[in-house]
N, C-alpha and C positions, 0 to 999 in steps of 0.2 A: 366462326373462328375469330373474326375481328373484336369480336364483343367478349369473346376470351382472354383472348391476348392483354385487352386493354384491362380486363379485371385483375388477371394473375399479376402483370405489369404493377397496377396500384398496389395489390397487398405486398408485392417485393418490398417496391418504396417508402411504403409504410412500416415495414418489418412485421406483418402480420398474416404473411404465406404461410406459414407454419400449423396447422389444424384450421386453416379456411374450408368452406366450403361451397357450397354451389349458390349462386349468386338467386337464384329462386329460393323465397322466404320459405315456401314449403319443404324443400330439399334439403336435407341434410349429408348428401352425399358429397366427402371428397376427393379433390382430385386427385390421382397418382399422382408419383415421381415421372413413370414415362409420359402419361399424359400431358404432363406440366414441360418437359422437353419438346412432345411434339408442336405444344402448340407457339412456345418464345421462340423468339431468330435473334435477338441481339444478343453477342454475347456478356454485354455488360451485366444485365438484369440476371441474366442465365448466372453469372458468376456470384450476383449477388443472393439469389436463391440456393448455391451451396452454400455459400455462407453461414445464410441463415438454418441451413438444415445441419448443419457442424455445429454451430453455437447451441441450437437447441438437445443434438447428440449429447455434448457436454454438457449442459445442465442438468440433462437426466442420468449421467454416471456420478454416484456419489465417489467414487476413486478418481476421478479427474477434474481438472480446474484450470482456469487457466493463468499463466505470469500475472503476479500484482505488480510489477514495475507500471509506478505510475505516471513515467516517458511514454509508457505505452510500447507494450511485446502482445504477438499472436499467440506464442508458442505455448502448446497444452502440454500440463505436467501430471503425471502421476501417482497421486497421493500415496499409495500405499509405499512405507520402508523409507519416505520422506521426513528427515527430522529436522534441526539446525543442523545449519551448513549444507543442506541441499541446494545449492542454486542450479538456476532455470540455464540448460545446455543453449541456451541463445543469445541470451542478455546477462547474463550470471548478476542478475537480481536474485536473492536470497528472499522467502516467501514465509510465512506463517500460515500454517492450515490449522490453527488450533484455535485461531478467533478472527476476525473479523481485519484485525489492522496489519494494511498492505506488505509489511517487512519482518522478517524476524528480528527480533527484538533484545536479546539477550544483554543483559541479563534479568532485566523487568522480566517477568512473567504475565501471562496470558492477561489475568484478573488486574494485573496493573496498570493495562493497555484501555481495558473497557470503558471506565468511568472513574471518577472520583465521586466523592458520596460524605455528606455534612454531616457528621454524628448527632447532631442534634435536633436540624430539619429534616436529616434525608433527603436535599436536594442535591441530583446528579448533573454532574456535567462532564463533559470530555477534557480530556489532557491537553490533547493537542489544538483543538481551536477554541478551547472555554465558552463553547456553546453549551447551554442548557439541553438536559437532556428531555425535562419537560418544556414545552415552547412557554407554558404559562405563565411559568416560573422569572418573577423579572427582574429578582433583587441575588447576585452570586453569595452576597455575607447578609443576610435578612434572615439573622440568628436571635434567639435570646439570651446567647452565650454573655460573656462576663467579657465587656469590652476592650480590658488587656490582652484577654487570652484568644480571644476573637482574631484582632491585630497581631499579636503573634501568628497563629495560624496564618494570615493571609501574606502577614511579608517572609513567612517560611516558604510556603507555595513558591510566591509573587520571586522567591532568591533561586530555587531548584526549577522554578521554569525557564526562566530568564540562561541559567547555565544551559539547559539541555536547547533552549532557542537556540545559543549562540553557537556548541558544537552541530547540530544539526547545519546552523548557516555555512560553519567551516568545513563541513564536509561536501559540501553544495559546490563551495571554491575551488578545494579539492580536485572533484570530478570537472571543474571547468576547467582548470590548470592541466589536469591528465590530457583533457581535448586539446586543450592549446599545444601541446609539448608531442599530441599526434599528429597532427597536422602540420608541424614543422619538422618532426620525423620522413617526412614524404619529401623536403625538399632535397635536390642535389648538393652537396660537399658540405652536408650537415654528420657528424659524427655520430655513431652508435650511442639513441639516448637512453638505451634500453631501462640503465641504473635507475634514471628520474623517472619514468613513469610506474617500475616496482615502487619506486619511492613513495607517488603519491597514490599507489593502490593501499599501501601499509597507513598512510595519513587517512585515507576515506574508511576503514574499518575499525581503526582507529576512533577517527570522532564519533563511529556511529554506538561502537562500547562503550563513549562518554557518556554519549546524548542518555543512552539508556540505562546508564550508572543514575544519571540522577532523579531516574522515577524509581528505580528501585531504592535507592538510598532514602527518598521519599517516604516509599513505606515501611521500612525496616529500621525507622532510624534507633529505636528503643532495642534491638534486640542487638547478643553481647558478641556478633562478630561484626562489628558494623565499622569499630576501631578499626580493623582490620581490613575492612573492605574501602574507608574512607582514606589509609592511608596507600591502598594499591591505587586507587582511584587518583588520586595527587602525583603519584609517580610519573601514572600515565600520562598525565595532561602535561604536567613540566615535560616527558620526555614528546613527546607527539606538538606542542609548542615549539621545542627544538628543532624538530625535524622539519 
C-alpha cells in the first residue's frame, strides 16, 4: 500500500493520474476511482485528483469550456445558446467560443482575431503579439513588394495597432480605477459611489469596442460603409475620452 500511495501521489503531482496505469510494465490495468480513495489519506492530493478528473471531464464534453478571463476563473460554461454577450455567471468575463482568442471581440470578427497574412509572401503572423506564425520566418516586411506601397502597408498597421494598443491600455486603467473606487466603497462615511463604478463599467466596454473597431476597420477599410463606421468610431472615442 505504501508503494501505492507513493505512485498515485506522483502522477497527482505531475497531473498525469488521469489514464495511469499499474506501475508493473507488463500491466496495463488501471486503477479505480474507489481504489484511488482507498488508498490516498491526504486530503490535499485527494482534492488535487478531483481536480484533475473535472478538468479532464471538460475536455472530453465538446459543449463545455471553461472561463477565458485570463485573471484567471474556474468557473465551467456552457457552450450551447452561447453567443456575444454571454458572460461567465462568476467573473462576467465575456468569452468567444468561435476561435481560439480569449474575449469576445466584437466587432472584429473571428478570421480578424487569427492571423494576419502578407499577400505577397503569405507570411502569417498574430495581431496581438506580432509573432510569427511560422518560427522560421525572420523578416515581418521581407517582400518584394514596390517599396512605397510596402511602407505604406506597414505605417498603416504600424497606426491601427498602436490605437487598439492604446485603448486596450485604457481599458486596463479602467478596470484598475473600478478596483480602486471598490475598495474605498468599503470604508466608513464614504458616500454611495455607486454612480462611478457604473461609470467606469460603461468606460471598460467602451474601450474594449475601440480596441476592436480598429481591427475591423483594418480590414474593411476599402468597402463603402466604412465612412460610416469610421465616423461612429470617432464619436465614440471623443465621447468615452470625455467620460
Amino acid at each position: 500500500q505504501p508503494c501505492w500511495r507513493e505512485y498515485l501521489t506522483t502522477r497527482i503531482e505531475q497531473n498525469m493520474v488521469v489514464n495511469c496505469t499499474c506501475p508493473i510494465s507488463e500491466c496495463r490495468a488501471q486503477p479505480t476511482t474507489a481504489f484511488i480513495y482507498s488508498i490516498l489519506s491526504s486530503q490535499e492530493i485527494i482534492a488535487k485528483y478531483e481536480k484533475a478528473l473535472l478538468r479532464c471531464y471538460v475536455e472530453c464534453c465538446s459543449n463545455l469550456t471553461w472561463c477565458t478571463n485570463p485573471q484567471g476563473c474556474d468557473q465551467i460554461l456552457l457552450k450551447d445558446g452561447l453567443g456575444y454577450g454571454a458572460a461567465c455567471s462568476k467573473c462576467s468575463w465575456i468569452s468567444c467560443f468561435n476561435c481560439n482568442f480569449p474575449e469576445a471581440h466584437y466587432p472584429a470578427s473571428c478570421s480578424h482575431m487569427s492571423r494576419m497574412t502578407c499577400a505577397k509572401c503569405n507570411h502569417g503572423f498574430c495581431w496581438r503579439c506580432l509573432k510569427p506564425w511560422k518560427p522560421n520566418h525572420k523578416d515581418y516586411y521581407n517582400c518584394s513588394a514596390m517599396v512605397s506601397k510596402a511602407a505604406w502597408q506597414e505605417k498603416r498597421f504600424q497606426d491601427y495597432n498602436e490605437r487598439c494598443t492604446f485603448h486596450h491600455h485604457a481599458r486596463e486603467f479602467a478596470i484598475s480605477l473600478r478596483n480602486s473606487i471598490s475598495s474605498i466603497r468599503e470604508m466608513p462615511k464614504i458616500r454611495n459611489l455607486t454612480f462611478v463604478l457604473d461609470a467606469c463599467k460603461v468606460l471598460e466596454q467602451a474601450r474594449k469596442v475601440l480596441a476592436y473597431s480598429c481591427v475591423y476597420s483594418y480590414y474593411n477599410q476599402d468597402t463603402e460603409s466604412m465612412d460610416i463606421v469610421e465616423q461612429q468610431t470617432e464619436n465614440l472615442e471623443l465621447l468615452t475620452n470625455a467620460l
